[in-house]
VOGU-3710 file (C-alpha; in Angstrom, 3 decimals, decimal comma):
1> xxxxxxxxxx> 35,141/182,330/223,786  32,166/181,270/220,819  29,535/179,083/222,439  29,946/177,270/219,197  32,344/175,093/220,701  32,777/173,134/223,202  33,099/174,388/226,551  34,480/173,395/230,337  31,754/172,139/232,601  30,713/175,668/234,529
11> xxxxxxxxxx> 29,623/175,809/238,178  29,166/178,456/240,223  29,047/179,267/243,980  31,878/179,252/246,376  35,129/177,530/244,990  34,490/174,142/246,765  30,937/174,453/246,650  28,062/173,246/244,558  25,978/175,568/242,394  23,016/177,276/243,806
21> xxxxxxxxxx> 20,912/176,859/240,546  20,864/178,511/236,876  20,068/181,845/236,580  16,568/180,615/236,933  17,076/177,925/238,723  14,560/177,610/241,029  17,326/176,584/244,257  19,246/178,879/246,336  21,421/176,581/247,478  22,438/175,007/251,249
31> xxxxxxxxxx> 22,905/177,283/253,981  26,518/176,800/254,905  26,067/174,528/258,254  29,777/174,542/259,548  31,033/177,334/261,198  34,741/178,688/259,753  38,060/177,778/261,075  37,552/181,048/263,056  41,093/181,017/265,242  43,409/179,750/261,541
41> xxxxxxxxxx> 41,492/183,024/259,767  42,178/185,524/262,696  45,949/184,262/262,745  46,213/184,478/259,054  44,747/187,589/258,521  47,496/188,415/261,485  50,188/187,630/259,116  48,752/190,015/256,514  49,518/192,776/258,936  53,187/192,070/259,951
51> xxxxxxxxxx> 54,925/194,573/257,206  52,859/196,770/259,868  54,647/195,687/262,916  56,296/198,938/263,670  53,154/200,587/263,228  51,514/197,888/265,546  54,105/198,517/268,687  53,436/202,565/267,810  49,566/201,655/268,236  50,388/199,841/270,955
61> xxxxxxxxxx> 52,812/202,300/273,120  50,415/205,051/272,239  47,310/202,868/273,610  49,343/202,052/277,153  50,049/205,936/277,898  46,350/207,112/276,829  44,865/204,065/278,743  47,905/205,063/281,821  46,249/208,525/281,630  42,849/207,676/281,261
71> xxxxxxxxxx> 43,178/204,822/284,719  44,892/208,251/286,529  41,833/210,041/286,127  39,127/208,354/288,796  41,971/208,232/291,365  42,033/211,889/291,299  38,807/212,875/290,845  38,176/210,561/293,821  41,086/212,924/295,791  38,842/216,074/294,690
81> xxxxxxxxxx> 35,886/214,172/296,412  37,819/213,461/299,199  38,821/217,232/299,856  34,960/218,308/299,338  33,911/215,847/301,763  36,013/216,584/304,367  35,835/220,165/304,161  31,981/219,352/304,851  32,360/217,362/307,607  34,876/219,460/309,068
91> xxxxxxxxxx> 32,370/222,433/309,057  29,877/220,076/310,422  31,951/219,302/313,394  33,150/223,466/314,043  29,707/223,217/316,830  31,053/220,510/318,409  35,037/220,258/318,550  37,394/222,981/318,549  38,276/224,692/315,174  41,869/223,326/314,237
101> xxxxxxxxxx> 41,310/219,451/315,841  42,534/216,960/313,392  40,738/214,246/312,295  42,658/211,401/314,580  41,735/213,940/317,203  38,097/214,257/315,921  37,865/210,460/316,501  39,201/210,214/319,853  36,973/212,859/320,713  34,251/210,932/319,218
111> xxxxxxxxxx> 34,880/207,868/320,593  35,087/208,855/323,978  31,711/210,286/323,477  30,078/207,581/323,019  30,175/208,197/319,111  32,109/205,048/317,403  30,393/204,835/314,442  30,690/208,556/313,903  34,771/208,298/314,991  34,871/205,245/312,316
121> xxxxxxxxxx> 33,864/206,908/309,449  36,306/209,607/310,017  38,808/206,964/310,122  39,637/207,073/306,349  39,872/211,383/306,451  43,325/212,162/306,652  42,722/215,673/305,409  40,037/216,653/307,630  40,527/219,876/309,662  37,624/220,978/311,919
131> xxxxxxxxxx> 36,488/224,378/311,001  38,336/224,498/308,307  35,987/223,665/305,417  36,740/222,844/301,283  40,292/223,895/300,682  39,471/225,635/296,975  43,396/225,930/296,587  43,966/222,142/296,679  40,806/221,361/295,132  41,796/223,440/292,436
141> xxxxxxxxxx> 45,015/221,824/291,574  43,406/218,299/291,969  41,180/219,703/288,984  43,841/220,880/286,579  45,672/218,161/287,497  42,581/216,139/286,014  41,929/217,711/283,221  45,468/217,569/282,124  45,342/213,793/282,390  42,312/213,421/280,413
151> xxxxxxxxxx> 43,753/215,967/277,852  46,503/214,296/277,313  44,551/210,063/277,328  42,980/211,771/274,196  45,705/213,162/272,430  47,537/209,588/272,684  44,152/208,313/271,760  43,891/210,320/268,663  47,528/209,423/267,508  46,553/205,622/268,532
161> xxxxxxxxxx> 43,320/205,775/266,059  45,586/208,055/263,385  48,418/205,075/263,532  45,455/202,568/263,144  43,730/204,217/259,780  47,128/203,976/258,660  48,369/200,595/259,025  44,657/199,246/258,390  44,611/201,047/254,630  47,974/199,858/253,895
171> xxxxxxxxxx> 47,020/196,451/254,764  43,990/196,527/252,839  46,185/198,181/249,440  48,374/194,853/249,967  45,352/192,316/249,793  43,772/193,897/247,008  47,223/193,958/245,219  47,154/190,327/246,094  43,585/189,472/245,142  44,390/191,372/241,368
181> xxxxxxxxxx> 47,474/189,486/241,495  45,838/186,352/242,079  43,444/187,144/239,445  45,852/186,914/237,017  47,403/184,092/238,107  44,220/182,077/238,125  43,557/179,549/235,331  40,439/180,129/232,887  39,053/177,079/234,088  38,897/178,914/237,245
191> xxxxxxxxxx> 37,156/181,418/236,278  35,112/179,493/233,795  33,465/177,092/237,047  33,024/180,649/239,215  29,928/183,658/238,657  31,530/186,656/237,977  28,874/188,352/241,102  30,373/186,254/243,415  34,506/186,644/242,698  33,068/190,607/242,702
201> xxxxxxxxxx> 31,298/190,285/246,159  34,550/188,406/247,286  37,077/191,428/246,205  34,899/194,180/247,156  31,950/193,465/249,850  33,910/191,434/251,780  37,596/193,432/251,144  35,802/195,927/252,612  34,007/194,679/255,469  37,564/193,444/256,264
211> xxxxxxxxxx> 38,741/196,881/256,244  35,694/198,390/258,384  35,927/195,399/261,095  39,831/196,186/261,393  39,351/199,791/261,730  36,864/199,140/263,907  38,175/196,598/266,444  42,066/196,627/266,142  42,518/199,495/268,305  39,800/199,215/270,434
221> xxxxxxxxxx> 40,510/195,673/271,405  44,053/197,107/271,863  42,930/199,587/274,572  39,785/197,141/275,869  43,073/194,579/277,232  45,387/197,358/278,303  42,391/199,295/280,560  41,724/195,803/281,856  44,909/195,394/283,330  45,200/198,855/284,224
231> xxxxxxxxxx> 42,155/199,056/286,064  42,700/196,079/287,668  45,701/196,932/289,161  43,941/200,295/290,212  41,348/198,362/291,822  43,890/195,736/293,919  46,037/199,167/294,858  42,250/200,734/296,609  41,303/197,579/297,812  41,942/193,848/296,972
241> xxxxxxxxxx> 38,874/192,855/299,126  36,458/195,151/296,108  38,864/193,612/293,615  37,951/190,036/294,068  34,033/190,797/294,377  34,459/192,586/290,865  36,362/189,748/289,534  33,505/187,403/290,284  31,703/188,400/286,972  34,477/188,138/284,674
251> xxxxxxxxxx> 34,050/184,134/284,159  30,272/184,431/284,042  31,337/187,046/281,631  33,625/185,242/279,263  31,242/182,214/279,377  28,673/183,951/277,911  30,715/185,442/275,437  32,538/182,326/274,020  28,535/180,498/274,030  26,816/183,110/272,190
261> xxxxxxxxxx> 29,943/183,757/269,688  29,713/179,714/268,868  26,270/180,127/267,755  26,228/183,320/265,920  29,896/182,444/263,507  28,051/179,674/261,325  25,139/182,535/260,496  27,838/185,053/259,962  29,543/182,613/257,255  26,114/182,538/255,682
271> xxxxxxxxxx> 25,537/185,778/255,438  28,618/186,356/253,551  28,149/183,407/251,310  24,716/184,272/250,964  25,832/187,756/249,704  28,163/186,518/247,144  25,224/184,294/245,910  22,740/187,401/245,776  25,360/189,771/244,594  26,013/186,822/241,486
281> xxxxxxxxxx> 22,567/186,410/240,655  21,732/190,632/240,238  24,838/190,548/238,305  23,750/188,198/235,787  20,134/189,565/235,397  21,545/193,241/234,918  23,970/192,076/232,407  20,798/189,674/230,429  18,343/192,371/231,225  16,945/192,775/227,284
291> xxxxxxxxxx> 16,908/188,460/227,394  15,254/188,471/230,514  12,399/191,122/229,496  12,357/189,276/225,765  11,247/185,649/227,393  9,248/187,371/230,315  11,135/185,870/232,657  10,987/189,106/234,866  8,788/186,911/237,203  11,115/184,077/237,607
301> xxxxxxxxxx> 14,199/186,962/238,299  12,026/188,437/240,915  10,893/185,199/242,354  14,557/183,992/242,334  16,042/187,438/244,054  13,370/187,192/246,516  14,477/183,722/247,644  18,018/184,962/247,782  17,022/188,265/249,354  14,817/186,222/251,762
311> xxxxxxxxxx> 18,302/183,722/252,658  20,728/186,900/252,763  17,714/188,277/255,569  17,567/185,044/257,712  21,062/184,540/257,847  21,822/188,190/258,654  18,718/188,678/261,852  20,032/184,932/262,571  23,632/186,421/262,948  23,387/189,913/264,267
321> xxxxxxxxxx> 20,498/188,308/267,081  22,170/186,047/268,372  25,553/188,261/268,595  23,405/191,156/269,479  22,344/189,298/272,658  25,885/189,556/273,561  26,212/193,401/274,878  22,282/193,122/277,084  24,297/189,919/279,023  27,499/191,687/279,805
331> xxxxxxxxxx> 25,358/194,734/280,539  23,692/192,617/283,465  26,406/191,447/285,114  28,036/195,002/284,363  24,983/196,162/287,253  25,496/193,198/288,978  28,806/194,082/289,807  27,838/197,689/290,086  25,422/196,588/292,859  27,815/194,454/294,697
341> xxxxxxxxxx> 30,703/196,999/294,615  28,299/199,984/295,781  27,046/197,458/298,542  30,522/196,300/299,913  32,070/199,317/298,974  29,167/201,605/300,767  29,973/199,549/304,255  33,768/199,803/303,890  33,534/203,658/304,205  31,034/202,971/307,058
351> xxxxxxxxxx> 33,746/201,088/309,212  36,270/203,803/308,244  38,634/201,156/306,309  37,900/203,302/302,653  37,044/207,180/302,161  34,302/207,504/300,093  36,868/209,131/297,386  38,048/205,675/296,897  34,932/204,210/297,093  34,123/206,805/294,061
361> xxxxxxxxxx> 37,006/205,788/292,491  36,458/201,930/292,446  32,779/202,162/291,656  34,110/204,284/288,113  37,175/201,244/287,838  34,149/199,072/288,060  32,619/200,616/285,227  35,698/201,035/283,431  36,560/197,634/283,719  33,016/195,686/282,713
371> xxxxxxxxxx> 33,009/198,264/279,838  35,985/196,847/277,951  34,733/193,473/278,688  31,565/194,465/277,593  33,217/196,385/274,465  35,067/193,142/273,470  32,213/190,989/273,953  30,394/193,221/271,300  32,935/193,726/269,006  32,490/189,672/268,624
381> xxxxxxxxxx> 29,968/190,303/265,895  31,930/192,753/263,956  34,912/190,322/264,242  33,015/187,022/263,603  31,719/189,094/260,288  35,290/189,939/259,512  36,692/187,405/259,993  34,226/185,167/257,866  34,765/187,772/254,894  38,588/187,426/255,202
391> xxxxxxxxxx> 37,943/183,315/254,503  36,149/184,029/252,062  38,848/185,876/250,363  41,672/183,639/251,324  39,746/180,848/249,509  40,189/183,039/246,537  43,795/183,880/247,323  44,131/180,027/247,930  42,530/179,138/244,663  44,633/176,517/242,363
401> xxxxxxxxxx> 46,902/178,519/239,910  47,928/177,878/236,306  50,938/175,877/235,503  54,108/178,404/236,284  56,492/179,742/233,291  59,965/178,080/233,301  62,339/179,272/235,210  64,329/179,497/231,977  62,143/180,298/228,918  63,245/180,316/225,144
411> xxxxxxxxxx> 62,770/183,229/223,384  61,827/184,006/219,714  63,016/186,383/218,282  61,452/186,309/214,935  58,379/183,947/214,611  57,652/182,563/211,024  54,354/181,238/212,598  54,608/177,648/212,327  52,089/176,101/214,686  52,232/172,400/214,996
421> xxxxxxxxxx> 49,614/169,865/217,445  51,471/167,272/217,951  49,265/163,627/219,570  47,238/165,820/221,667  45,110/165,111/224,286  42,680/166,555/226,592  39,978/166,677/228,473  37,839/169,555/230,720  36,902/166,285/233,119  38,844/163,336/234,286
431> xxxxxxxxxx> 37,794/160,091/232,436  35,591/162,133/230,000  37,898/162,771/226,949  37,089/165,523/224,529  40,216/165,450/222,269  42,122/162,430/221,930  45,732/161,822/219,892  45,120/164,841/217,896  47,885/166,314/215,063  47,493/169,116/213,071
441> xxxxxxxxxx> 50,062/171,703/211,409  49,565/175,232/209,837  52,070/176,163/208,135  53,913/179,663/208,032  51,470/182,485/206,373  48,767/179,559/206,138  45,217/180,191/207,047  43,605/177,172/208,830  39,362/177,132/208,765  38,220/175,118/211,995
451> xxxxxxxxxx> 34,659/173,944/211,507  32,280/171,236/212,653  29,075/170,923/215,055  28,666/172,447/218,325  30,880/170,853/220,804  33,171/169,213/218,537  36,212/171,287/220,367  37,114/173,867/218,348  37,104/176,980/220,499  39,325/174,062/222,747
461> xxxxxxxxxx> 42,146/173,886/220,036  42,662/177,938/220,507  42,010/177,522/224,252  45,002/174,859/223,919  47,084/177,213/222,092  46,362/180,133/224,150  47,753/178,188/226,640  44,301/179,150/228,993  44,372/175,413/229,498  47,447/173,021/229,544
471> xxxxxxxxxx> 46,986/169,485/227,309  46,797/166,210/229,050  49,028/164,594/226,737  51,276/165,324/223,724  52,781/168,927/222,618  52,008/172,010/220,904  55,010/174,186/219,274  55,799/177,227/217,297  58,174/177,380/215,184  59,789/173,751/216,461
481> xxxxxxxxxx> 59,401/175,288/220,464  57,146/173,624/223,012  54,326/176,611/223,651  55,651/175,116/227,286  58,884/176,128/227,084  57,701/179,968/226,457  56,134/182,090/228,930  52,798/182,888/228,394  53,354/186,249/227,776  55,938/185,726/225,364
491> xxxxxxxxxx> 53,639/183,214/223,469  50,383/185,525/223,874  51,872/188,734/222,391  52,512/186,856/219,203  49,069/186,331/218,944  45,804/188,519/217,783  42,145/187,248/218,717  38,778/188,016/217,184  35,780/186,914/219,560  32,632/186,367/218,941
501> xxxxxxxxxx> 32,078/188,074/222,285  32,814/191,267/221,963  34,831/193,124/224,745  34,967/196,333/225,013  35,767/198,267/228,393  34,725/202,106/229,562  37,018/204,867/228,098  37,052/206,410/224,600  36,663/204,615/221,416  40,723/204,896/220,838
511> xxxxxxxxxx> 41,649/203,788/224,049  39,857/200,200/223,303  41,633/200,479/219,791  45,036/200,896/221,147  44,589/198,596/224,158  45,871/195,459/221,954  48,668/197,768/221,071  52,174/196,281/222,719  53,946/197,644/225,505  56,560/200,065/223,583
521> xxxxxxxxxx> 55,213/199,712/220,953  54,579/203,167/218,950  51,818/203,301/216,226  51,879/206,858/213,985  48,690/208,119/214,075  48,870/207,429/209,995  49,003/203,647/210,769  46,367/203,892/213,097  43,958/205,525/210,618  45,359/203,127/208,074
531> xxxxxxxxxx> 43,905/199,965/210,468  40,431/201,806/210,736  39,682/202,344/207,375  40,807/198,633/206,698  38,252/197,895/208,922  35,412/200,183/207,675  35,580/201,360/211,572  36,832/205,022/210,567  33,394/206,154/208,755  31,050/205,493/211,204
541> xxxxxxxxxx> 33,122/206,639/214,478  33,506/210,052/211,977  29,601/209,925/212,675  29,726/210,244/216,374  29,799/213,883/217,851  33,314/213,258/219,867  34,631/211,226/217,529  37,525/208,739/218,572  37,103/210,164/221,305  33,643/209,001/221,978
551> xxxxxxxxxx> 33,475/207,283/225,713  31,741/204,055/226,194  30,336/202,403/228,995  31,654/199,168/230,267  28,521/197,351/227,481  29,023/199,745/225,180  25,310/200,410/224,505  25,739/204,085/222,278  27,059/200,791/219,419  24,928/197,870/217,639
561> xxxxxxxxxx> 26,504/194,419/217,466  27,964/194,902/214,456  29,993/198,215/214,755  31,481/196,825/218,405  32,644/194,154/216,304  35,052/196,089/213,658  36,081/197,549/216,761  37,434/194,318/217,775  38,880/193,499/214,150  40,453/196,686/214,224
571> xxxxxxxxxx> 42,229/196,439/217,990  44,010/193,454/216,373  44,554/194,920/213,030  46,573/197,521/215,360  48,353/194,837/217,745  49,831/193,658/214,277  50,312/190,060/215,460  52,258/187,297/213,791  49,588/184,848/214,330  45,976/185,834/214,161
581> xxxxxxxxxx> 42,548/183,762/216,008  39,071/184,484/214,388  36,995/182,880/216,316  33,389/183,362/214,469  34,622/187,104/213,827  32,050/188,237/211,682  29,221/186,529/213,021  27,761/190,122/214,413  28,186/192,063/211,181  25,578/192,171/208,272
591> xxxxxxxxxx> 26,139/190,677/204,729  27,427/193,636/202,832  29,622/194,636/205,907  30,797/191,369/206,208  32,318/191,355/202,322  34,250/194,498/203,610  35,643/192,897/206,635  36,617/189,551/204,608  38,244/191,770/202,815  40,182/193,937/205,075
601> xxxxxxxxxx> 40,831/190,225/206,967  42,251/188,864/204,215  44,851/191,314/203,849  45,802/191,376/207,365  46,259/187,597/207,057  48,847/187,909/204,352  52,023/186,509/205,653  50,409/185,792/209,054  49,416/182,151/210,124  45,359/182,549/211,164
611> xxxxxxxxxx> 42,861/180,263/212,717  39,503/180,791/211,752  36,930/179,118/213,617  33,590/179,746/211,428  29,854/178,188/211,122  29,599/180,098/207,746  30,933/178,424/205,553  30,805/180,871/203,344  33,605/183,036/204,635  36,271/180,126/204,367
621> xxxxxxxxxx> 36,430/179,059/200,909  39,929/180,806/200,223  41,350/178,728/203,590  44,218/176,854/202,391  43,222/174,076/204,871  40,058/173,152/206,097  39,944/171,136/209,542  36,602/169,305/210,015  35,909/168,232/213,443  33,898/165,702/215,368
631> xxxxxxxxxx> 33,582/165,264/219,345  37,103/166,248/219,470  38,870/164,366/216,507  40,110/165,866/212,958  37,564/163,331/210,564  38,405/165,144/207,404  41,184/168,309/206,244  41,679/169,719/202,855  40,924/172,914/200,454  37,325/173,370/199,902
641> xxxxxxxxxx> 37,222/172,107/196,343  39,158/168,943/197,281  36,521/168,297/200,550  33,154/168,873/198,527  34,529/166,440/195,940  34,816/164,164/198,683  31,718/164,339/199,366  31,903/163,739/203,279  31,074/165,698/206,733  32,528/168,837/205,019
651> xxxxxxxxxx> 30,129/168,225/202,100  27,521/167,779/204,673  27,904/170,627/206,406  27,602/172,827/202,930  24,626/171,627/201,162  23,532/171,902/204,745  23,371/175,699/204,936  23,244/176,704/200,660  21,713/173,237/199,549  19,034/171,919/202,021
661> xxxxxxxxxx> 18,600/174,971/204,989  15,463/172,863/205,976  18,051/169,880/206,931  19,102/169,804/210,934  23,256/170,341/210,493  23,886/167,845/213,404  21,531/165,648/211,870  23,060/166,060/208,303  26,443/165,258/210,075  25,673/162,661/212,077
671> xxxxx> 23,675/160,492/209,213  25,808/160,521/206,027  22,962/158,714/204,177  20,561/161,592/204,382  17,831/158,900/205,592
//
């Protein structure tokens, strides 16, 4: 919209939060103190996933057999230890006991020999055979047997991880559906009050670190819970008395966890808001590079990305320390519990009551089961991180829409272009009116010239119209219909704009012709030709090597002010509205280009009710109705003849800009007198 009229109040930041500073400004802004509703986020962000459910139980049945496998494995490798061991011993004993003696025998033998620590440690060999040494037959089955298990935890682990990539994308397509959605949904005062870095950083950074933490913990914490319970049970089924001694870490475990986790989410949400807020200040000095390099201001920019650089660094060590002191704790009671286990376990096989297979066996449960609690403990970062991104972009998802169509709109099937304000009021802030019991009609085919000082609301009037904002009070219609009682899209496609900001978006020169072009809508390429020679656009895109089919970048740089301007007129020339909005429309072009352009406008205004909102004068003498406007009232409306006989604001405003250029125009407004 012109910033020749008056605008909402902007802010920037978070939705609910207060702006950092200007783009100079020399604050950064509070560091967000209080921590995210961590446990609402995780179950919300659970939701998001549940047109994934059958993928989920997939994930889920695939993790229990690969973890099933995977808990098999140390129970018979410990076997294959077992057989080694006793075919050692057995050899051992060949000098002293006959070749053939079992083991009970081995230990009577023993015993009666004075030997009973020696006849308890072969209490636990079932196997044992003297003389008979390693059986390579059974010890060879054992080990396929083994190596089929493992073979066959990582298949199911591979299909586990290839289910998770896919329900993880196609949750992630869904929320950036939802986020464009939203987007759309959104009311321009929403965007108006947010920095365009920060709704980016919310729909991209943090989309994606969504995405990464998902892919990243979803299965994992999946197979960290099942190998819990399946060691677990392992380790009761060897021997409940090592059980409980392993268990005696897991509270010290979980303690430390859930204290480190409290102190580390409130950095995480700063480092994500501290992104946006970085991310929102390099997007406005990239886009006001030439402005910033014009008023040497390069200093302040680097100043003010340092401080923002600095906050995004002390939030992020703040975060990823304290979290990262998560995995070194869990790794020290992992070796506690190593130690205990190896101790206990070491005098169990002493006393004959465990073969040192088992003992084997439990000392790898005991790893496998501190490493998932270890795993989960640091995954807490990753998820704390996630989790704070995925608030950030339910706040956007959560962010107050505009006013829904009705359920059952008119329609219009021809519009003569009527356009009638009816006691309007409105304001951009509560108790701070800028338009008050307004009423003003165009007629059909009429061409209506809005013009007044800065602020005095005219850009508001076409934001009113537009329906980008909804009137406090009173009623706009077309053609006799409440704008209300339309849907927006019904009421917008009847309606061409001219900006004074220029947009123009990356693709070919044709593409941004045609983009204002209706759905269905078919233009010959004569009549498209016909619309760029109206606009003096056609000679000098014949000038350009590819033509129309000359790309642009998203800021169009290859094009001065001027030319990206006809480009504009010309998009609406081709959307062939019934209603047309000029908001300053030529203020980009030169004076000889501009008598072309009033030109080619005033033959695309023929039969079309326009609003022209203009601070030259100059290009609004043929308006058949001239609206003057003061801090958001009508003072004075007329032709131009009849207003400069009048000799008020109107007047004013004139000999202001041919008469008496010296003379302030606010000042020439404001004191009638001309003392």
């Amino acid at each position: 919209m012109s910033t020749t009229s008056a605008r909402p109040p902007v802010t920037a930041g978070p939705p609910h939060g207060p702006r950092p500073g200007g783009p100079m400004g020399p604050g950064i802004g509070a560091p967000v103190a209080k921590a995210m509703d961590f446990t609402g986020s995780l179950r919300r962000f659970a939701r998001t996933m549940r047109p994934e459910r059958a993928r989920v139980v997939l994930l889920t049945l695939s993790g229990v057999v690969s973890v099933a496998l995977t808990v098999a494995g140390p129970k018979i490798l410990g076997e294959a230890t077992n057989v080694i061991f006793e075919g050692m011993v057995g050899r051992l004993l060949a000098s002293r006991l006959p070749a053939g003696t079992t083991a009970v025998d081995a230990a009577d033998a023993l015993r009666a020999a004075g030997n009973d620590a020696q006849a308890d440690l072969l209490g636990a060999m079932d196997g044992l055979v003297v003389g008979q040494g390693i059986d390579g037959g059974r010890l060879a089955t054992i080990l396929l047997g083994a190596l089929a298990v493992y073979l066959g935890a990582f298949l199911f682990g591979w299909l586990q991880a290839r289910i998770m990539t896919v329900a993880v994308q196609n949750t992630m397509r869904r929320l950036r559906d939802d986020v464009e959605a939203k987007l759309h949904r959104v009311p321009l005062s929403y965007a108006d009050s947010q920095r365009k870095g920060e709704i980016l950083s919310r729909v991209t950074n943090d989309i994606d670190n969504v995405a990464q933490t998902t892919t990243q913990t979803l299965a994992q914490l999946v197979t960290s819970l099942l190998t819990v319970v399946g060691v677990l049970a392992m380790m009761f089924w060897i021997s409940w008395v090592l059980a409980l001694v392993a268990l005696v870490t897991v509270p010290l475990s979980i303690i430390v966890t859930l204290r480190i986790a409290k102190r580390s989410q409130p950095q995480f949400v700063a480092q994500w808001a501290a992104t946006g807020r970085l991310n929102a200040h390099v997007e406005e000095m990239f886009t006001g590079h030439a402005l910033v390099k014009v008023y040497g201001r390069q200093r302040d920019a680097a100043q003010r990305f340092a401080q923002e650089n600095d906050a995004l660094y002390d939030s992020t060590s703040k975060a990823q320390f304290i979290s990262g002191t998560i995995q070194p704790s869990m790794g020290f009671l992992a070796n506690l519990n190593y130690v205990l286990v190896a101790v206990i376990g070491g005098l169990r096989v002493a006393s004959g009551q465990l073969s040192i297979g088992d003992v084997q066996a439990f000392i790898q449960y005991s790893r496998q089961f501190t490493q998932p609690l270890t795993q989960v403990a640091s995954m807490m970062n990753l998820l704390q991180s996630g989790v704070a991104s995925a608030e950030r972009v339910f706040e956007l998802l959560d962010a107050p829409e505009q006013e829904r169509d009705p359920e059952r709109p008119r329609a219009l099937e021809r519009v003569r272009g009527r356009v009638a304000f009816e006691n309007v009021s409105f304001s951009y802030v509560e108790d701070e009116p800028l338009i008050e019991h307004l009423d003003l009609v165009a007629e059909p085919g009429q061409t209506v010239a809005i013009v007044g000082p800065t602020g005095a609301g005219k850009t508001t009037l076409v934001n009113l119209l537009m329906r980008f904002y909804e009137v406090d009070s009173g009623r706009i219609t077309l053609d006799g219909v409440e704008v209300r009682e339309l849907t927006r899209d019904a009421l917008r496609s009847r309606i061409g704009m001219v900006l004074q900001d220029t947009w123009l978006f990356g693709g070919s020169i044709e593409e941004n012709l045609r983009y204002g072009v209706r759905d269905g809508a078919d233009v010959s390429r004569e009549d498209f030709l016909a619309a760029t020679r109206a606009t003096h656009v056609d000679p000098f895109v014949r000038t350009l090597p590819d033509g129309y089919d000359t790309l642009l970048d998203d800021e169009a740089t290859s094009l001065s002010a001027g030319e990206k301007q006809l480009l504009t007129i010309a998009r609406a020339f081709l959307a062939d509205p019934e209603i047309l909005v000029l908001d300053e429309a030529t203020s980009s072009v030169d004076t000889r280009t501009e008598v072309l352009v009033q030109q080619a406008m005033n033959a695309l205004r023929s039969g079309r009710t326009s609003f022209v909102i203009a601070h030259r004068l100059s290009t609004i003498r043929d308006a058949d109705l001239i609206v003057v406007m003061e801090h958001g009232r009508i003072v004075e409306q007329g032709d131009h003849e009849s207003l400069l006989e009048a000799g008020g604001a109107y007047a004013r405003l004139y000999q202001s800009q041919f008469a008496a250029p010296a003379v302030d125009v606010e000042d020439a407004v404001a004191d009638p007198t001309g003392v």
